[in-house]
C-alpha positions as CSV (number, residue, x, y, z in Angstrom):
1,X,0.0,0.0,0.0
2,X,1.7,3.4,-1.0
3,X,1.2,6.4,1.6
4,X,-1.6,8.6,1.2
5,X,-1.9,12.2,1.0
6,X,-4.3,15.2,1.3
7,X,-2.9,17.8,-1.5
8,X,-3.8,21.4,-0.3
9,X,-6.6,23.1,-2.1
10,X,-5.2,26.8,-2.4
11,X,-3.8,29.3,-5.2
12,X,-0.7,28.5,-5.0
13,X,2.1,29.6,-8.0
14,X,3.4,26.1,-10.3
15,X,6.7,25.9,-8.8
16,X,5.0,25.3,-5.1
17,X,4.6,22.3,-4.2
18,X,2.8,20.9,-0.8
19,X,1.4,18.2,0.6
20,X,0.4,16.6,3.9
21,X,0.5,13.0,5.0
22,X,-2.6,10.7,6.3
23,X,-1.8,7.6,8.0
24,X,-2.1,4.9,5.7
25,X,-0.2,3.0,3.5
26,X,3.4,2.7,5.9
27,X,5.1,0.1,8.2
28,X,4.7,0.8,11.6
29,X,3.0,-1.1,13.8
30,X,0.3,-0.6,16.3
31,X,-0.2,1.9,18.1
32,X,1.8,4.0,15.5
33,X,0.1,2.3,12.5
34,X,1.1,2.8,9.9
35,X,2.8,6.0,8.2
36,X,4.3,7.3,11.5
37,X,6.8,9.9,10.8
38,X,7.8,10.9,14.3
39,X,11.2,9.4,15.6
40,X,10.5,10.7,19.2
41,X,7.4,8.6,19.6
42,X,8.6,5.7,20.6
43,X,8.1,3.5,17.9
44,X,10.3,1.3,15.8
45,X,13.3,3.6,14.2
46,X,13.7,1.6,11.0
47,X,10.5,1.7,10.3
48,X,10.1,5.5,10.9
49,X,12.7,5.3,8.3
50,X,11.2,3.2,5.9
51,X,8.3,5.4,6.5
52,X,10.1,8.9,5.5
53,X,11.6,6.8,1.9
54,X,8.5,5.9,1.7
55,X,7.2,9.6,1.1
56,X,10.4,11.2,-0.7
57,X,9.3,8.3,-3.4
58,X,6.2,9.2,-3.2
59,X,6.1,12.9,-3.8
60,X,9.1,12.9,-5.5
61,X,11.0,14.9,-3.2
62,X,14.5,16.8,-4.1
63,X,16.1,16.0,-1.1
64,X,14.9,14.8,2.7
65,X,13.0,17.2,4.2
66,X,14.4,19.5,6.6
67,X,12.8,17.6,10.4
68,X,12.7,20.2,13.1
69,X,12.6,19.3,16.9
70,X,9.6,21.5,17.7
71,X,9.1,22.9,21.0
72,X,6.1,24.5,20.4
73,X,7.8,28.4,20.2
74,X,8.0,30.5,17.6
75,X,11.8,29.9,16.7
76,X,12.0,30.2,12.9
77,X,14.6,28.1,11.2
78,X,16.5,29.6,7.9
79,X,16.5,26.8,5.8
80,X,18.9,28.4,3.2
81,X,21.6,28.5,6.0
82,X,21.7,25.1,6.6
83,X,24.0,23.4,4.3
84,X,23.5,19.5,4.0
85,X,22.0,16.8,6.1
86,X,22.8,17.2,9.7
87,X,22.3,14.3,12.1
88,X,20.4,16.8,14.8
89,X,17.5,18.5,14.3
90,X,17.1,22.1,14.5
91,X,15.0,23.1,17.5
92,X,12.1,25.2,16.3
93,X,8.2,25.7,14.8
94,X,8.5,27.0,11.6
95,X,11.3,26.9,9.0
96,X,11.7,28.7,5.7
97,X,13.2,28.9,2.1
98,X,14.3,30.6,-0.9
99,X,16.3,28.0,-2.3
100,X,14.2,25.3,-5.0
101,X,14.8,22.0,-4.1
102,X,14.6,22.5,-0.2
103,X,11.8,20.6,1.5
104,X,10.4,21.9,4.8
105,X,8.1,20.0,7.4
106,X,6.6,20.1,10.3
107,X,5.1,17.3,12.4
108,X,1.7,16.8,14.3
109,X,-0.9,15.0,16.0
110,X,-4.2,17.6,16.8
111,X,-1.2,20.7,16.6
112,X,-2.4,23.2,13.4
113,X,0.2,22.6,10.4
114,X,0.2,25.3,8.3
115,X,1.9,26.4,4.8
116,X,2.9,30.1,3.6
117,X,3.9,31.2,-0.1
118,X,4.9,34.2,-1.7
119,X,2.5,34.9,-4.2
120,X,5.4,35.1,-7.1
121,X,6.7,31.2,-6.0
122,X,10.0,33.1,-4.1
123,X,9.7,31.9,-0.8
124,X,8.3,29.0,1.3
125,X,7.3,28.7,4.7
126,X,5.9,25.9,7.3
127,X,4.6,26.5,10.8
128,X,3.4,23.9,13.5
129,X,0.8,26.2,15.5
130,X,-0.5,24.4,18.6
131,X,-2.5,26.7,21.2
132,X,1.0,27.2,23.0
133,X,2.8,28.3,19.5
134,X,0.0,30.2,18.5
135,X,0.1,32.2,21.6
136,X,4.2,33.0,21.4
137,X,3.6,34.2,17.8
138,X,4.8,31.5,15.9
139,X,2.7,32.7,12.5
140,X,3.6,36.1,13.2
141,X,7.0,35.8,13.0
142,X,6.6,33.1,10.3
143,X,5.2,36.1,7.9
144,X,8.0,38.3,9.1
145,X,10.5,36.3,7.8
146,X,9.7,36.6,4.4
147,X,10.7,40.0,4.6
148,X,7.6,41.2,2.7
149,X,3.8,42.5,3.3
150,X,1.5,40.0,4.6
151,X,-0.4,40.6,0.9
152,X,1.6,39.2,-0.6
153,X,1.5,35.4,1.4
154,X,-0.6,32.8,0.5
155,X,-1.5,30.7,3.3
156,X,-2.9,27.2,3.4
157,X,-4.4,25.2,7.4
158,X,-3.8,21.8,7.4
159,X,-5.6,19.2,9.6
160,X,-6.0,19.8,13.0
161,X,-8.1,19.2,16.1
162,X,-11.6,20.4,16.1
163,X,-13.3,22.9,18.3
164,X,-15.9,20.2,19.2
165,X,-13.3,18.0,20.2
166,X,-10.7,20.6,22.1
167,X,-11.6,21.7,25.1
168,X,-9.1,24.2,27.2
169,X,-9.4,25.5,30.5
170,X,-9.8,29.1,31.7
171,X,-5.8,29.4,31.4
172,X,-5.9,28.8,27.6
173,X,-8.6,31.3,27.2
174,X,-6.8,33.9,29.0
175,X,-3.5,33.6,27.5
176,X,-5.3,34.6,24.5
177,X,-8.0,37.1,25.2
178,X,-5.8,39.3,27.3
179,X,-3.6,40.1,24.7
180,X,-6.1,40.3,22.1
181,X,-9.8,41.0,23.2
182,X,-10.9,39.8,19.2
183,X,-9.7,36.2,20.1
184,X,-13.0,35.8,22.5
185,X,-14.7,34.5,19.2
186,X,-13.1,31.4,19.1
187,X,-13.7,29.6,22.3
188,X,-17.1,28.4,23.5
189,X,-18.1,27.6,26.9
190,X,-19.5,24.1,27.4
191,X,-21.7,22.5,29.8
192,X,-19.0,21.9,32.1
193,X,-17.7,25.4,32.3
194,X,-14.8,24.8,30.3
195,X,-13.3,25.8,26.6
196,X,-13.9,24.4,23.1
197,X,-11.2,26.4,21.1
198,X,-11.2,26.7,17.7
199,X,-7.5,26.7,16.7
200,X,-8.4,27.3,12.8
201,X,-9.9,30.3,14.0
202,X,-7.3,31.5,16.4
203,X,-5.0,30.9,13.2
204,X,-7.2,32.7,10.7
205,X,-6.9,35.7,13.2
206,X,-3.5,36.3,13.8
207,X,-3.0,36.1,10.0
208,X,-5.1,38.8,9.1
209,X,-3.6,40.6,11.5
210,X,0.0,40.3,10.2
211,X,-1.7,40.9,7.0
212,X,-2.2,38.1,5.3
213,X,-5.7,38.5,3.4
214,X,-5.2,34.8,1.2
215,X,-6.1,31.9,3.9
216,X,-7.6,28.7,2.4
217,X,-7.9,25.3,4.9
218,X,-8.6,21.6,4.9
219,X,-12.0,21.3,6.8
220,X,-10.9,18.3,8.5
221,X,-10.3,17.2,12.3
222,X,-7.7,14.7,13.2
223,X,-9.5,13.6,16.5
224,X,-12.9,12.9,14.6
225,X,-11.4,10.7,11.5
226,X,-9.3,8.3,13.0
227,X,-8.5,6.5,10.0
228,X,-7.3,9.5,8.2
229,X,-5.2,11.0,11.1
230,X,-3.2,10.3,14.0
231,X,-4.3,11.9,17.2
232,X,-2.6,12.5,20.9
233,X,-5.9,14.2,22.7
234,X,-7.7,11.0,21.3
235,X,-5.0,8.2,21.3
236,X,-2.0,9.3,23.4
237,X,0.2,7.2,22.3
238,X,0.4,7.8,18.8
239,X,2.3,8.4,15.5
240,X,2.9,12.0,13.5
241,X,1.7,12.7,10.9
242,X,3.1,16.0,8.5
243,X,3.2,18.7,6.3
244,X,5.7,19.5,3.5
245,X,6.4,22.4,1.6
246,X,8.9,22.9,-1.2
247,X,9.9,24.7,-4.6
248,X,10.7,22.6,-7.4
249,X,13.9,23.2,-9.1
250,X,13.2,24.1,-13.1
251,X,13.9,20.4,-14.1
252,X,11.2,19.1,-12.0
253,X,8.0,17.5,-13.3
């Protein structure tokens, strides 16, 4: 069975190239099954590695994609100064490019992946924007790295946990409301007086405000569609899943 992807849907220039795992169609075993890309999991290493060929076959990728050990910040990695494979993984959320033939990713299990473009194919971004990146600013300083206006990013949300599945306490709430009244919008108050937060929405907002008018998304929830997506609130234990970002060199299909 070959891996399986969800291709974004968004206006994105030729040379752009994305995509996003699901978790069918690799090796791992239970409770990883089955295209686990996370090494720090606990799972099998060689068949986390048999997992990431897997993909780069798949998709066709220039080179192995550039694996970040995120910390959920808002540390932006510049791919373009990074020369070669390295056996340790740069610590950060976010990573970006200028350079075709570069491949970015960023893992998750319910955490919001999410893709950036300039509008004329120059430069590549990805973020992973849980609640605790998203409140340090990750996508802000994502957008600020490209050294131009918001207007002229394309973004694209991947999967991520749904509001009707992620519910947040009080402290959640506040660490976003009381910098940003606006941010109210997202979270709902359910019967047992806690949070359902709407990380999309949370996302959405602090996009537009670093002025990025272009934001399409994948409607989907990782904790409700098990088959499709890996899930820690729902599973613990669980396998990665990820989304990649990369321009293609002129020679490539």
């Amino acid at each position: 069975m070959n891996p399986q992807f969800l291709m974004p849907a968004w206006p994105a220039p030729a040379m752009v190239r994305g995509a996003c795992t699901l978790r069918g169609g690799g090796v791992s075993r239970a409770p990883y099954e089955s295209l686990n890309l996370g090494e720090h999991v606990g799972d099998e290493q060689e068949a986390v590695a048999d997992n990431r060929a897997s993909v780069r076959r798949s998709l066709q990728l220039p080179c192995e994609p550039l694996w970040l050990s995120q910390v959920h910040g808002s540390h932006v990695i510049v791919a373009d100064r990074i020369d070669g494979p390295s056996t340790d993984a740069p610590r950060g959320d976010a990573a970006i490019t200028s350079q075709p033939g570069k491949v970015l990713a960023v893992m998750v299990a319910d955490c919001l992946p999410v893709l950036l473009c300039r509008r004329d194919g120059a430069g590549v971004a990805v973020a992973h924007a849980g609640w605790r990146g998203l409140v340090a600013g990750v996508l802000e300083a994502t957008v600020a790295a490209f050294g131009v206006p918001g207007e002229q990013l394309l973004a694209w949300l991947g999967p991520a946990i749904g509001q009707e599945h992620f519910e947040v306490g009080d402290e959640v709430r506040s660490a976003f409301c009381d910098r940003d009244a606006g941010a109210a919008s997202a979270f709902l108050m359910n019967s047992r007086k806690r949070w359902q937060c709407d990380l999309h929405a949370l996302a959405r907002q602090r996009l537009q405000r670093a002025g990025v008018a272009s934001i399409d998304a994948a409607a989907r929830c990782t904790y409700a569609d098990a088959q499709s997506f890996y899930s820690h609130r729902r599973d613990g234990v669980c396998g990665r899943f990820a989304a990649l970002i990369w321009i293609a060199s002129a020679r490539a299909p």
